[in-house]
C-alpha positions as CSV (number, residue, x, y, z in Angstrom):
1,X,-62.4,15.6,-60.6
2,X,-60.7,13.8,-57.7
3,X,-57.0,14.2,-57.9
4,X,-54.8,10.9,-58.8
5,X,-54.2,9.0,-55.3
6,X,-49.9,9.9,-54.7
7,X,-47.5,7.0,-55.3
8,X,-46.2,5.3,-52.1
9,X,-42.8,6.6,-52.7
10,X,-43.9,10.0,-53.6
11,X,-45.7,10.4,-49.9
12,X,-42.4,8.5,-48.6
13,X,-39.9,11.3,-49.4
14,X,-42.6,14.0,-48.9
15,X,-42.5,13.2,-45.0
16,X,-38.8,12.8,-45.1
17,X,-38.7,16.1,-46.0
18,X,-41.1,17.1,-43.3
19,X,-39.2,16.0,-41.0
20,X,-35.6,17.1,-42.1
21,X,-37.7,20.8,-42.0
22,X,-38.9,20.3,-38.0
23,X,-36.8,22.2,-36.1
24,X,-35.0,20.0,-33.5
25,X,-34.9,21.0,-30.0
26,X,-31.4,21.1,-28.5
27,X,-30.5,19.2,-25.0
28,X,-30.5,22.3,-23.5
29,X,-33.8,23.1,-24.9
30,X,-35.3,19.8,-23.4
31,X,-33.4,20.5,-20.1
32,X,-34.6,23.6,-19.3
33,X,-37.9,22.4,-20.0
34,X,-37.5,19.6,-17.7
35,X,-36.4,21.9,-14.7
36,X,-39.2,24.2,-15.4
37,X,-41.4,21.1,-15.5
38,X,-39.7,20.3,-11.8
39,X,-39.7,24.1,-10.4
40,X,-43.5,24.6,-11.3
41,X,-43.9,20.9,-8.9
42,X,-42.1,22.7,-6.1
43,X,-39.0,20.5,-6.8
44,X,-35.7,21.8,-6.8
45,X,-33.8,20.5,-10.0
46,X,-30.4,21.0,-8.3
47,X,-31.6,18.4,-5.5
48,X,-32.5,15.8,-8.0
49,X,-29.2,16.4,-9.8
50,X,-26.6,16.5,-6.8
51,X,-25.8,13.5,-5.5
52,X,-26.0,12.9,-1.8
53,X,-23.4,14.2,0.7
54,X,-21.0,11.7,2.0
55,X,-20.5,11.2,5.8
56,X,-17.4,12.1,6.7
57,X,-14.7,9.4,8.1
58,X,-12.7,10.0,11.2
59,X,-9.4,8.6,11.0
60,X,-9.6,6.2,14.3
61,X,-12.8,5.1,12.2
62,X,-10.4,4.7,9.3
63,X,-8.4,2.4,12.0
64,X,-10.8,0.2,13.2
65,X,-11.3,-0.9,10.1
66,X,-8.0,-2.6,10.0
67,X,-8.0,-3.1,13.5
68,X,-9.2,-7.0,14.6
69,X,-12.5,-6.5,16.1
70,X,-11.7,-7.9,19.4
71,X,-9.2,-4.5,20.0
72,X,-11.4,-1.8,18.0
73,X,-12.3,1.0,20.8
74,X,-9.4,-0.3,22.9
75,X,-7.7,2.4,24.5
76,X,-4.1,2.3,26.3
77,X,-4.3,3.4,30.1
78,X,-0.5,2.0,31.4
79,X,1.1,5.4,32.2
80,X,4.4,4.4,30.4
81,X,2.4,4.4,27.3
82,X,0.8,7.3,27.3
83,X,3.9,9.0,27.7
84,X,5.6,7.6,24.7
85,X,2.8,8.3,22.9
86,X,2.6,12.1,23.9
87,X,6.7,12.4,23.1
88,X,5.9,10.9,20.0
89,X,3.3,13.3,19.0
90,X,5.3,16.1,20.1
91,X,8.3,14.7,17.5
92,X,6.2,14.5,15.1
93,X,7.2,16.9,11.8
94,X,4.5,19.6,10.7
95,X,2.3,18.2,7.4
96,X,0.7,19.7,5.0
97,X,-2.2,20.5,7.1
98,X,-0.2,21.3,9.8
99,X,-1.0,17.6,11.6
100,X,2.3,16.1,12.7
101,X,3.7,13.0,11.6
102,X,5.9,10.1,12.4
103,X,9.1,10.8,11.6
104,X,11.6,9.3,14.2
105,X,11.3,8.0,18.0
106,X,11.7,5.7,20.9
107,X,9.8,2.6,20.5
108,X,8.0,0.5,23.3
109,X,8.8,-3.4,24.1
110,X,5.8,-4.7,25.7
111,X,6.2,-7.8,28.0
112,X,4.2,-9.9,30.4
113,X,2.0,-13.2,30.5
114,X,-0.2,-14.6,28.6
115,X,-3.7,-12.5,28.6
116,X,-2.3,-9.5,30.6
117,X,-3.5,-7.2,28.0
118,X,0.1,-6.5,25.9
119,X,-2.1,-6.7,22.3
120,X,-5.0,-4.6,23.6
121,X,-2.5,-1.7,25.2
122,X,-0.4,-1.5,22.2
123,X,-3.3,-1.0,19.5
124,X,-4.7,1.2,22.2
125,X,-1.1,3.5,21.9
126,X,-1.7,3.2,17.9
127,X,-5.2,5.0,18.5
128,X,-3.6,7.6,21.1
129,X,-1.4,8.7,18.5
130,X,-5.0,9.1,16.3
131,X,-7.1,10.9,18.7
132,X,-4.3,13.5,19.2
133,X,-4.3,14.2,15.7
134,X,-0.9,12.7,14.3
135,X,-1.0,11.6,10.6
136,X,0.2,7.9,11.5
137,X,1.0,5.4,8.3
138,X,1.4,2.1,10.7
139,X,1.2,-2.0,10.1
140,X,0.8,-4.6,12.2
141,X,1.3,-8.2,12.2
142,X,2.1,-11.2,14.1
143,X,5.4,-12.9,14.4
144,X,3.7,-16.3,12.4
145,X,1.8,-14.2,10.0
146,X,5.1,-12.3,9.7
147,X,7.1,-15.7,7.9
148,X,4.0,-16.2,6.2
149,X,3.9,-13.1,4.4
150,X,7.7,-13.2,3.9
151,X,7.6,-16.9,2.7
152,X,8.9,-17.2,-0.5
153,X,6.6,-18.4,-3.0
154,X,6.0,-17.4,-7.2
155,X,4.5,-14.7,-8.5
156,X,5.6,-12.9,-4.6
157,X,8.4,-10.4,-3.9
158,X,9.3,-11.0,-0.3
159,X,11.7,-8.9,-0.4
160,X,9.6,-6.0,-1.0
161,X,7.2,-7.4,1.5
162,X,10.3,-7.0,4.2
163,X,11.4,-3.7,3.1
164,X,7.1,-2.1,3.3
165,X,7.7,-3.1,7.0
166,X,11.3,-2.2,8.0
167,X,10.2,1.3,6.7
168,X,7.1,1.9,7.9
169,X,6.8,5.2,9.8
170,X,5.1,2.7,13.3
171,X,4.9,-1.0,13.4
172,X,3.2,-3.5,15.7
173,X,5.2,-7.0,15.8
174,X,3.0,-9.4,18.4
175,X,4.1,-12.2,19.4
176,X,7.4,-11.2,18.7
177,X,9.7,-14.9,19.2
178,X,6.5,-17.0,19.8
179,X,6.3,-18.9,16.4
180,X,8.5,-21.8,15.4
181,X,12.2,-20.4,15.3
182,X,15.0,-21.2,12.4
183,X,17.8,-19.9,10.9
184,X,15.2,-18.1,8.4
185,X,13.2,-16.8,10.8
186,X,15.9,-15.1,12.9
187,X,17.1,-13.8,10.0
188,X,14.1,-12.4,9.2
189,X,13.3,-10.9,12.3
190,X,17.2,-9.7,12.9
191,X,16.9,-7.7,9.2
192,X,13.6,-6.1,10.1
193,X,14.4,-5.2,13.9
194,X,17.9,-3.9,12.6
195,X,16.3,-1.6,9.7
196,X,14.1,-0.2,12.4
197,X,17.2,0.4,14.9
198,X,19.0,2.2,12.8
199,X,16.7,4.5,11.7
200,X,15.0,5.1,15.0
201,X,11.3,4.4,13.9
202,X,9.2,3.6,16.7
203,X,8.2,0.1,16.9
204,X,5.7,-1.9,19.3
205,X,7.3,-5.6,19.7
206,X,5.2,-7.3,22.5
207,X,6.7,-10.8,23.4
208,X,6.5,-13.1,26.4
209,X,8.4,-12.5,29.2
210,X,11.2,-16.1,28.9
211,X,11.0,-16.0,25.1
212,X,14.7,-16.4,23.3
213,X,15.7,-14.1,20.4
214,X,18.8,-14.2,19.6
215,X,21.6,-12.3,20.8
216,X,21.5,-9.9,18.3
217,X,18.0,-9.0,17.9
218,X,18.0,-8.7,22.0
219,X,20.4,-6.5,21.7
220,X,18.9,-3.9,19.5
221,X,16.0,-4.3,21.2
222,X,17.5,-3.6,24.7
223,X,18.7,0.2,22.9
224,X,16.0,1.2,21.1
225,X,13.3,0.4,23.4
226,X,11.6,1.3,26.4
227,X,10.8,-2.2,28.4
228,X,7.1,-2.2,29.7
229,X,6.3,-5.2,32.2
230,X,2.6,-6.2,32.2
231,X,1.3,-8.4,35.1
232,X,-1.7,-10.2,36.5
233,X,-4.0,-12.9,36.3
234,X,-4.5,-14.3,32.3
235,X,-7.8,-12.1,31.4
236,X,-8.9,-14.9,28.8
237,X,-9.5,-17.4,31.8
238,X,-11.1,-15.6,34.2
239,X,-14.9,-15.8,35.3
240,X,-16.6,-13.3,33.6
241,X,-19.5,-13.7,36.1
């Protein structure tokens, strides 16, 4: 006698209990069966896992990214510099890695024409002070970009803006007097050049050679620095053939 066919319910809970009675393989379980599957292929499982090694980044790399592309690769050849640059590396304190770093120094006022190569030799002493291994925090800016930056405005602390500068460890200021002058703007540049004064951190101004700056910012400047005199022929105009 055939048997009565099972209600649908009946074979519903039947396989529910099937399957609470399979035996569930744990992650492990289905990785290690995955890495044998890869090992018997000749692949390593390790390889597939790991991801891939990162190039390593040379700090003058590091620089020319923040360096504008028409001075990346320059490199300072004025003997005056080169000097400054080795007695600053030699002032430098020990680091954690034993690299030395900024700490105090002379600073370099760079003078000359128009296109005699001022810009170009002063981010060429920033990368000096790279390739000999000093650990350099530096900024750089224009004298115009420098009241732009500092122009008050909302939702901007200028003020903090001025002090990240006046404290950095080296700063490039190009153009130094070139832009549009006002009581503001000496003001500006009297604060930040007098911070640096005082605390003897090595600064790169680079300014024309008839350009006015006040009294008191000449002043500092005339102490602190080392005056570098740049001549020739304007490179920007001449015949490259």
């Amino acid at each position: 006698m055939a048997a009565a066919p099972r209600h649908p319910e009946a074979r519903y809970r039947a396989a529910t209990w099937h399957r609470r009675k399979r035996p569930q393989q744990s992650v492990g379980t289905v990785t290690d069966r995955l890495e044998a599957i890869l090992t018997a292929r000749g692949v390593d499982p390790a390889a597939m896992a790991a991801p891939p090694p990162e190039e390593p980044v040379s700090v003058l790399e590091l620089a020319d990214r923040r360096i504008p592309a028409r001075y990346r690769g320059a490199l300072a050849d004025h003997p005056q510099i080169t000097t400054w640059a080795t007695q600053i590396a030699r002032a430098g304190r020990p680091g954690p890695v034993g690299a030395p770093g900024i700490c105090e120094g002379g600073s370099l006022l760079i003078v000359g024409p128009t296109g005699t190569g001022k810009t170009h030799q002063a981010y060429g002493a920033i990368r000096t002070l790279l390739h000999r291994g000093v650990r350099l925090r530096w900024e750089a800016t224009a004298s115009a970009d420098l009241h732009a930056r500092l122009r008050s405005r909302t939702g901007h602390d200028s003020e903090h803006e001025l002090q990240t500068l006046a404290r950095c460890p080296l700063l490039l200021l190009d153009d130094l007097g070139a832009a549009k002058t006002s009581e503001w703007t000496e003001e500006l540049t009297y604060r930040l050049i007098n911070h640096r004064y005082e605390q003897l951190l090595p600064t790169l101004p680079i300014t024309e050679l008839r350009t006015t700056l006040g009294d008191r910012v000449t002043s500092r400047l005339a102490e602190m620095t080392e005056r570098i005199i740049l001549t020739g022929p304007d490179r920007r105009r001449e015949d490259p053939a």
